[in-house]
C-alpha positions as CSV (number, residue, x, y, z in Angstrom):
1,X,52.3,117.1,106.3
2,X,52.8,116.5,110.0
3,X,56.0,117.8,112.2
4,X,57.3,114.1,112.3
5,X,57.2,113.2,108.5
6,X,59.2,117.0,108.5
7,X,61.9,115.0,110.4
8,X,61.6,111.5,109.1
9,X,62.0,112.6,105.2
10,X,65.2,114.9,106.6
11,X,66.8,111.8,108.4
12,X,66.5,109.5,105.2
13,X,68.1,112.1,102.6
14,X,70.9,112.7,105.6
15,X,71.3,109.1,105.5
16,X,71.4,109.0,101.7
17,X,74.6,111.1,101.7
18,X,76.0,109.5,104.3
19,X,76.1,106.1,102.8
20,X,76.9,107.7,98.9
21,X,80.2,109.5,100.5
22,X,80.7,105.8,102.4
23,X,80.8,104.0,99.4
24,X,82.8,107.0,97.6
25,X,85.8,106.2,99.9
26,X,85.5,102.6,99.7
27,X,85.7,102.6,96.0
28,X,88.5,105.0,95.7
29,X,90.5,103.1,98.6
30,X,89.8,99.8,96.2
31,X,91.0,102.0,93.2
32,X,94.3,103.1,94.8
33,X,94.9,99.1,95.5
34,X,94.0,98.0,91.9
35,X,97.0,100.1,90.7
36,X,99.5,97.3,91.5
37,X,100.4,95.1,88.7
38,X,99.5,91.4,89.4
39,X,102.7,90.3,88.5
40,X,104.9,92.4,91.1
41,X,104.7,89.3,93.6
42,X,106.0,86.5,90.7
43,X,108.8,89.0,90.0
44,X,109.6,89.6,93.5
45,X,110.2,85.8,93.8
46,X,112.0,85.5,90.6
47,X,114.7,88.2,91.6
48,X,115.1,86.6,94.8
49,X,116.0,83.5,93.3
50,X,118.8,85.0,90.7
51,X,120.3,86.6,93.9
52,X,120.5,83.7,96.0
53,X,122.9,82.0,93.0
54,X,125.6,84.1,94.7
55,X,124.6,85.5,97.8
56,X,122.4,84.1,100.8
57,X,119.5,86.6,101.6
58,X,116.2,86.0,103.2
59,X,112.9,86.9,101.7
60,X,112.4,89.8,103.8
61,X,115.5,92.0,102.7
62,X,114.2,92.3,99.7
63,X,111.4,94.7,98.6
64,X,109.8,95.6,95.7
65,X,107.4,98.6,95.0
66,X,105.8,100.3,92.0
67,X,105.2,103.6,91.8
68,X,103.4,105.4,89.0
69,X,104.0,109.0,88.5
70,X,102.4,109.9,85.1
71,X,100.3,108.2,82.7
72,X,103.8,107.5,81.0
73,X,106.5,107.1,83.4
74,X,106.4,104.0,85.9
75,X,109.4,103.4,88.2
76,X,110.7,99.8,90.0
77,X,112.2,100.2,93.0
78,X,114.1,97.3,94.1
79,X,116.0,97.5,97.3
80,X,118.2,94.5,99.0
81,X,120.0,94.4,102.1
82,X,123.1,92.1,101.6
83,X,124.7,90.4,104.1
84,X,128.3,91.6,105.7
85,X,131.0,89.8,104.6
């Protein structure tokens, strides 16, 4: 074995983690998306359409989040800003 196939089998394994603990971040940051129900953005819409019956708001004074503390225990969090009157 020569001095430069010492370095050149080195590099490659280096490289090998590199891209594995790559990919590991990518596929958790994709797993801590996934976590939001698909119908979060239909409900959204849906609330803001029973509030505007009775009082104007805009789209953006209303938010929606999830947040999922345990296997059993999800919470809504529903905040709207209502105008003055």
């Amino acid at each position: 074995m020569s001095l430069l196939d010492y370095f050149k089998s080195s590099k490659k394994s280096n490289t090998a983690a590199t891209a594995k603990e790559r990919l590991q971040i990518i596929v958790a940051h994709q797993r801590s998306q996934r976590g939001d129900p698909d119908y979060l953005p239909l409900m959204k819409q849906e609330i803001i359409e029973v509030i505007r019956k009775y009082v104007h708001v805009e789209e953006e004074q209303v938010t929606v989040a999830m947040d999922q503390n345990d296997e059993n225990l999800s919470v809504l969090e529903l905040n709207i800003t209502l105008p003055d009157r």
